[in-house]
MIKE-381986 format. One record per residue (C-alpha): residue in one letter; z, y, x; chain. Coordinates in steps of 0.001 Angstrom, whole numbers. Last residue first. Layout:
BEGIN
  code        z        y        x  unit
     a        Z        Y        X     A
...
//
This chain:
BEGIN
  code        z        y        x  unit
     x     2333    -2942    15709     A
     x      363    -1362    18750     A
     x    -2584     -117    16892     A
     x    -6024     -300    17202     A
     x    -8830     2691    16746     A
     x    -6760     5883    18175     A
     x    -8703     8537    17920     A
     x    -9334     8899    14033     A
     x    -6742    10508    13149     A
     x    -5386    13313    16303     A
     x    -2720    12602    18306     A
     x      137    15169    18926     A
     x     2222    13594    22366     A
     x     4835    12183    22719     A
     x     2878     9260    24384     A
     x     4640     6206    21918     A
     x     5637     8160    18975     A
     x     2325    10078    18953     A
     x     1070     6498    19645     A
     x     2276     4973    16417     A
     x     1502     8500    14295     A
     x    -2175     8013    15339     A
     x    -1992     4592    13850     A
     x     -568     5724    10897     A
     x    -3121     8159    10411     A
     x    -5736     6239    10707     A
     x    -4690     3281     8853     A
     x    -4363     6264     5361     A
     x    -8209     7213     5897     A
     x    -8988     3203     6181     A
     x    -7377     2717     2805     A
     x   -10619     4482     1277     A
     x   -12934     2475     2890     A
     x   -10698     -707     2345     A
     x   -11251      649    -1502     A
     x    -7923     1253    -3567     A
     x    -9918     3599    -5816     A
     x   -11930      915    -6330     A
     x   -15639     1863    -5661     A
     x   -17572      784    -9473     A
     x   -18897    -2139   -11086     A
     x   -17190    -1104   -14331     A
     x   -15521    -4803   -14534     A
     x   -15383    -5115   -10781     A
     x   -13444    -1551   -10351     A
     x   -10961    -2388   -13826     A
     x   -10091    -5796   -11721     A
     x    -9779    -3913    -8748     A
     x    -7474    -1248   -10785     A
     x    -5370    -3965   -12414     A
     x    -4807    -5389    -9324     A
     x    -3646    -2507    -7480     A
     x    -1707    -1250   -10589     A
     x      135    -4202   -11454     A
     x     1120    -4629    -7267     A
     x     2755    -1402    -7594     A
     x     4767    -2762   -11238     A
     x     6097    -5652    -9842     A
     x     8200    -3672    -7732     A
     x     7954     -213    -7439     A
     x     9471      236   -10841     A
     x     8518      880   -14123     A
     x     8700     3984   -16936     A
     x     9410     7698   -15398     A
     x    12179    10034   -17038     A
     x     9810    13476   -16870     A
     x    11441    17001   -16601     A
     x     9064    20080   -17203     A
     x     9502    23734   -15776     A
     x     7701    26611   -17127     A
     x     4463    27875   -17916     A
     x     3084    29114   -14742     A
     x     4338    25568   -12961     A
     x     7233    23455   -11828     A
     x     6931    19265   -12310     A
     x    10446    17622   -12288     A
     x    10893    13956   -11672     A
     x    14049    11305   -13060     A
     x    12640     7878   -11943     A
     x    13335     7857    -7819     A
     x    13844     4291    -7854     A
     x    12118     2845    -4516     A
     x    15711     4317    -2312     A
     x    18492     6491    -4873     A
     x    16997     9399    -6740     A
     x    15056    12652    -5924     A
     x    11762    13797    -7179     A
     x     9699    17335    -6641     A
     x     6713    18121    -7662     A
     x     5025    21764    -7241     A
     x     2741    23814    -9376     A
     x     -268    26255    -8725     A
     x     -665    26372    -5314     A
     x      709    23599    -4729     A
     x     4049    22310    -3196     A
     x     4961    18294    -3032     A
     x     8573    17146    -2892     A
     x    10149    14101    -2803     A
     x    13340    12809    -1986     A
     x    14805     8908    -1666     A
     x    18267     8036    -1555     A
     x    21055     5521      150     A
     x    24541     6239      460     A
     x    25931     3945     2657     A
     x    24482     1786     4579     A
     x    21567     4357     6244     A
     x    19981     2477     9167     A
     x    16591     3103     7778     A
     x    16813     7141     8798     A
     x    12991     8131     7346     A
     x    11063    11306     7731     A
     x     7939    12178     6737     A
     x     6375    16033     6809     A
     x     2924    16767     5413     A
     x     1406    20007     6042     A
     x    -1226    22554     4831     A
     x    -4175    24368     6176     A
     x    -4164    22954     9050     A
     x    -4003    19656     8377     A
     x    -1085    18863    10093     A
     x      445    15426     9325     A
     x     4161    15629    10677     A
     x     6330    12416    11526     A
     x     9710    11019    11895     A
     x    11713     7939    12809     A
     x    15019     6146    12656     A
     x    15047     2335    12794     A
     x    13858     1643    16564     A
     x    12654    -1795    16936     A
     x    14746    -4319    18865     A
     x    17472    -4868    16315     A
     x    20968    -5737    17309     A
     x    21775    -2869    19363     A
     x    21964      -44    17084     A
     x    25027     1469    18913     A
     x    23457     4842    18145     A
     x    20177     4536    16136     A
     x    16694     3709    17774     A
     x    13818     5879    18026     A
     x    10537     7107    16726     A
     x     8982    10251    16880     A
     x     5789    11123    15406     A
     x     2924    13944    15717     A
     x     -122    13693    13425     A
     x    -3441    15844    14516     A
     x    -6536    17983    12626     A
     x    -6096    16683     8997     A
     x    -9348    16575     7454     A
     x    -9127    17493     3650     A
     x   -10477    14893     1477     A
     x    -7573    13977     -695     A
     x    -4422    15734      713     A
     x    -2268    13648    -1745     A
     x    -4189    10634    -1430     A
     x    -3912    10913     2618     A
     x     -474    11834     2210     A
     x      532     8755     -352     A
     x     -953     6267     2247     A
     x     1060     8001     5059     A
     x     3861     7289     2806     A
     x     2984     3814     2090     A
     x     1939     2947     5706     A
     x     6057     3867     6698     A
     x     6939      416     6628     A
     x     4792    -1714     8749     A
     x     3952     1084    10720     A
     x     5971     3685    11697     A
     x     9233     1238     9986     A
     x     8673    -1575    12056     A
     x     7225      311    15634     A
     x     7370    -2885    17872     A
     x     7033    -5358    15409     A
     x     9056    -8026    16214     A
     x    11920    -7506    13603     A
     x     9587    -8101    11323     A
     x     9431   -11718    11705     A
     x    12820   -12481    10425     A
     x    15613   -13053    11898     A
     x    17298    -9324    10834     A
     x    14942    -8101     8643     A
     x    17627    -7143     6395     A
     x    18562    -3989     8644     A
     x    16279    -2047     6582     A
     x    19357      141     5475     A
     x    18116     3193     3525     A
     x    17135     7245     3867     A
     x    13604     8153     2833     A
     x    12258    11547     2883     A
     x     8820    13028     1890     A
     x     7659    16930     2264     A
     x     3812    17674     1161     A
     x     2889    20978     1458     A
     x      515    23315      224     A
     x    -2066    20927    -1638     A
     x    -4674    23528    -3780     A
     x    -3366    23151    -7501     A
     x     -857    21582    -8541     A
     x    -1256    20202   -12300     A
     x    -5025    19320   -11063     A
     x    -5234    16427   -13168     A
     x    -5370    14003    -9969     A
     x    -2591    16144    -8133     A
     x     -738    15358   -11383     A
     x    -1565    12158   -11616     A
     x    -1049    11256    -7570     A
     x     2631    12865    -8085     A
     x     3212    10249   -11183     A
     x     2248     7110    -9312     A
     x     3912     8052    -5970     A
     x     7645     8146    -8291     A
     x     6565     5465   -10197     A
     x     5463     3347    -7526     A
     x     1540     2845    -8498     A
     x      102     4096    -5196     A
     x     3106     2112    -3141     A
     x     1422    -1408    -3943     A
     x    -1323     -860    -1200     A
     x    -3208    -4022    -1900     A
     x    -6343    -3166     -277     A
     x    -9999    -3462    -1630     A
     x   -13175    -4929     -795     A
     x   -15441    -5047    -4192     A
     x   -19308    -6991    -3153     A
     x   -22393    -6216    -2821     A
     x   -22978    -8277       42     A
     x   -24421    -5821     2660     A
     x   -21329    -3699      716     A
     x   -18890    -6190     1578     A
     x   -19999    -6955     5303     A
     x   -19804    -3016     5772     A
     x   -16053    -2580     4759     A
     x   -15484    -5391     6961     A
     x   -17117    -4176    10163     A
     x   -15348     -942     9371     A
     x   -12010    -2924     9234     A
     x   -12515    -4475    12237     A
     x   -13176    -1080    14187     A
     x   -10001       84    12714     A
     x    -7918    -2183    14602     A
     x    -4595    -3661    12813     A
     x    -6305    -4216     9800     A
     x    -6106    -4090     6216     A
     x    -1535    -3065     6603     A
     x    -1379    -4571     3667     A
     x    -2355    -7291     1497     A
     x    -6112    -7657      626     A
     x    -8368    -8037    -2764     A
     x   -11313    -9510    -2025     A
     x   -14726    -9472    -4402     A
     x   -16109   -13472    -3613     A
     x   -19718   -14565    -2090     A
     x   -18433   -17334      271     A
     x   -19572   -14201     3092     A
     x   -16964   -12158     1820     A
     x   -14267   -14991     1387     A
     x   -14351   -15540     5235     A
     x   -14542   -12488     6235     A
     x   -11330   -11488     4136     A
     x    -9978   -14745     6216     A
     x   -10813   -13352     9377     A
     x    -9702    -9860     9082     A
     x    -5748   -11890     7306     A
     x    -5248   -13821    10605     A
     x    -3310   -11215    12664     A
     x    -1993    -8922     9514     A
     x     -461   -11625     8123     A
     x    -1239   -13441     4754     A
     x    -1534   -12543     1036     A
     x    -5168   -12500      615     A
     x    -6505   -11970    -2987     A
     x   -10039   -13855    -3974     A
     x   -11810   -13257    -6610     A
     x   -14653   -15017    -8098     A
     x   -13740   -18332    -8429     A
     x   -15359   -20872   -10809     A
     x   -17926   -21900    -7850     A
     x   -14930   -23261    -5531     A
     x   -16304   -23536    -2033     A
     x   -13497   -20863    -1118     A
     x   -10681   -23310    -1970     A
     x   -12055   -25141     1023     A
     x   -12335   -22513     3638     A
     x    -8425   -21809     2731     A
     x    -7230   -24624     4300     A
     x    -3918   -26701     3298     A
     x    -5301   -26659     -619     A
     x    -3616   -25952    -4181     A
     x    -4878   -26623    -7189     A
     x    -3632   -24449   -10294     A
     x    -2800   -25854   -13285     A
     x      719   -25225   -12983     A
     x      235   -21608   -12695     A
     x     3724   -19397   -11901     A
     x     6792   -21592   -10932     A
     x     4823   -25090   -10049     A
     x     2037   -22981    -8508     A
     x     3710   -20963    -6318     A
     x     6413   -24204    -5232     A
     x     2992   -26188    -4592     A
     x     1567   -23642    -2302     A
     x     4794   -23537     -508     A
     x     4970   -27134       37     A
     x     1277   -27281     1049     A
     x     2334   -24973     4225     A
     x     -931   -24385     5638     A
     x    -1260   -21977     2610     A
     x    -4101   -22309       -4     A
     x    -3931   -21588    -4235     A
     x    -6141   -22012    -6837     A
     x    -7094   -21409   -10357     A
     x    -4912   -17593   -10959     A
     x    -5880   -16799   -14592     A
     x    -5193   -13524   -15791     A
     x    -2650   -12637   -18341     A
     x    -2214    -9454   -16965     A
     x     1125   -10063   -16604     A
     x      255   -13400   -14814     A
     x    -1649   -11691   -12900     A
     x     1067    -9008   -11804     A
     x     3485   -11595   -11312     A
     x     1572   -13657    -9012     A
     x      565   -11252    -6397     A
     x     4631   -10364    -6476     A
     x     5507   -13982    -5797     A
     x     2660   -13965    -2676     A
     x     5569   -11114     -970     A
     x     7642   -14232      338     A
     x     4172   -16605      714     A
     x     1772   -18173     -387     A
     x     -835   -16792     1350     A
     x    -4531   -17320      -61     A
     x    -4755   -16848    -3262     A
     x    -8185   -17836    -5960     A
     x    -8759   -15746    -8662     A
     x   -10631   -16023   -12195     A
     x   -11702   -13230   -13832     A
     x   -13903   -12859   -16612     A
     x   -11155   -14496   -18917     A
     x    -9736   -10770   -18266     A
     x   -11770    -8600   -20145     A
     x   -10688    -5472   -19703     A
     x    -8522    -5495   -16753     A
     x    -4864    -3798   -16898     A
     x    -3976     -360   -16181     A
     x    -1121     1092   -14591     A
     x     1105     4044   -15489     A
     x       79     7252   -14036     A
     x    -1134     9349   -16340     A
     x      988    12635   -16402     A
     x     1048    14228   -19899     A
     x     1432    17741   -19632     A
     x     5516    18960   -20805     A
     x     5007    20983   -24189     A
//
């Protein structure tokens, strides 16, 4: 009989407990909303600059809600006691800091921070306050990332051997779009997911350097960040090796595969919908059709588990202490593209995004 992986996500106990207040509203602010409302969790206010945004969120998701241009005010509202922060990575720190000190458990989009020293100060305003700070890092309950952390977490696999990911898609839709700024897109903005999944995979083994290349496709001349990359987590006993070609328009498909030393997992299927898995081990060789999809259900299990963390007034797994550990190496990977040189986590404190 195939083990039973559990890695679907779980929803909050008592959920009239809960009441949450957004700020961001919005492209990935929909997906925030989904996964409350799914939850059946009550979402009271709303702040964005852009009041017309707010308003289209509420209108379509919580028409009850009341919305504000400035997120200090919503944060003067007693009934809250979450807040989730759906905004840039430049004015997301303050913001967090903001709802820390107003006495509210913060749930954060991803990347945290873009300099590490930031993030500690964070991590260490919320526990002077007593308070959950966690990170929305969606990719954790992906299927396909979902299923590999359950068996890693009921050790199905043993001591981690390797860990070999590869992604191969067209990103070119962030053509006029903000994105298309960041100087390394997919090291960074894209790729924090899989570093994320290596540093859960690897658990608390200390990996000793990253090395990353970056660069841009031939005759890829209409986006300014380079859409091919690669990178290698050494931890010296054991490796992780990432690769992803994101100017792929043709046949597009995700692998995974993760050797232990008692089992290995191994998935393949086409770009966020790698469903059909195989787990290998003593006693034989078990196929698993997975439920759910990357999208709504990754931002279901972060919020589910914060809500879960506040209810049993415990660490989140998703902790900004925890997601530090995954920033580090994908900042080190970010300058080992930039020097060309192995960089080891840790070192480098803010990254060039």
């Amino acid at each position: 009989m195939a083990p039973k992986l559990n890695y679907l996500p779980r929803g909050p106990r008592r959920r009239k407990q809960h009441k949450i207040g957004l700020i961001g509203c919005g492209g990935i602010s929909r997906y925030h909303l989904i996964a409350a409302q799914s939850f059946g969790v009550e979402v009271v206010a709303m702040a964005d600059p852009n009041l017309e945004a707010a308003a289209n969120r509420r209108d379509e998701f919580y028409p009850k809600a009341e919305i504000y241009p400035d997120h200090r005010e919503l944060l003067k509202r007693d009934d809250i006691n979450i807040i989730e922060v759906a905004t840039h990575t430049e004015i997301r720190a303050d913001q967090i800091a903001d709802a820390l000190k107003a006495g509210k458990h913060v749930l954060s989009q991803k990347p945290f921070v873009s300099d590490i020293r930031v993030g500690r100060k964070l991590v260490n305003l919320a526990k002077r306050k007593n308070l959950k700070l966690a990170v929305n890092q969606n990719g954790r309950w992906a299927p396909q990332f979902a299923a590999l952390h359950a068996a890693v977490r009921q050790g199905l696999l043993g001591d981690i051997h390797t860990l070999d990911m590869i992604v191969e898609w067209d990103h070119s839709w962030v053509r006029g779009t903000k994105f298309q700024e960041l100087h390394h897109l997919i090291l960074s903005d894209y790729a924090i997911h899989w570093f994320d999944a290596t540093a859960t995979v690897f658990g608390d083994r200390k990996p000793k350097n990253v090395f990353a290349n970056a660069v841009k496709a031939p005759n890829q001349r209409d986006l300014k960040a380079p859409m091919l990359a690669n990178a290698v987590v050494n931890y010296g006993d054991g490796l992780a090796t990432l690769g992803f070609s994101a100017y792929e328009t043709r046949s597009q498909m995700e692998y995974i595969c993760c050797v232990g030393s008692k089992g290995t997992y191994r998935g393949l299927g086409k770009v966020n919908k790698v469903h059909d898995v195989e787990l290998t081990t003593d006693k034989g060789t078990f196929n698993y059709s997975l439920e759910g999809t990357w999208f709504p259900d990754g931002f279901r299990g972060t919020l589910g588990e914060f809500l879960r963390a506040i209810e049993e007034d415990r660490e989140p797994s998703i902790s900004a202490a925890n997601n530090l550990r995954s920033l580090e190496l994908c900042f080190a990977a970010v300058h080992s593209a930039d020097t060309g040189e192995p960089v080891k986590p840790g070192k480098v404190l803010i990254s060039r995004l």
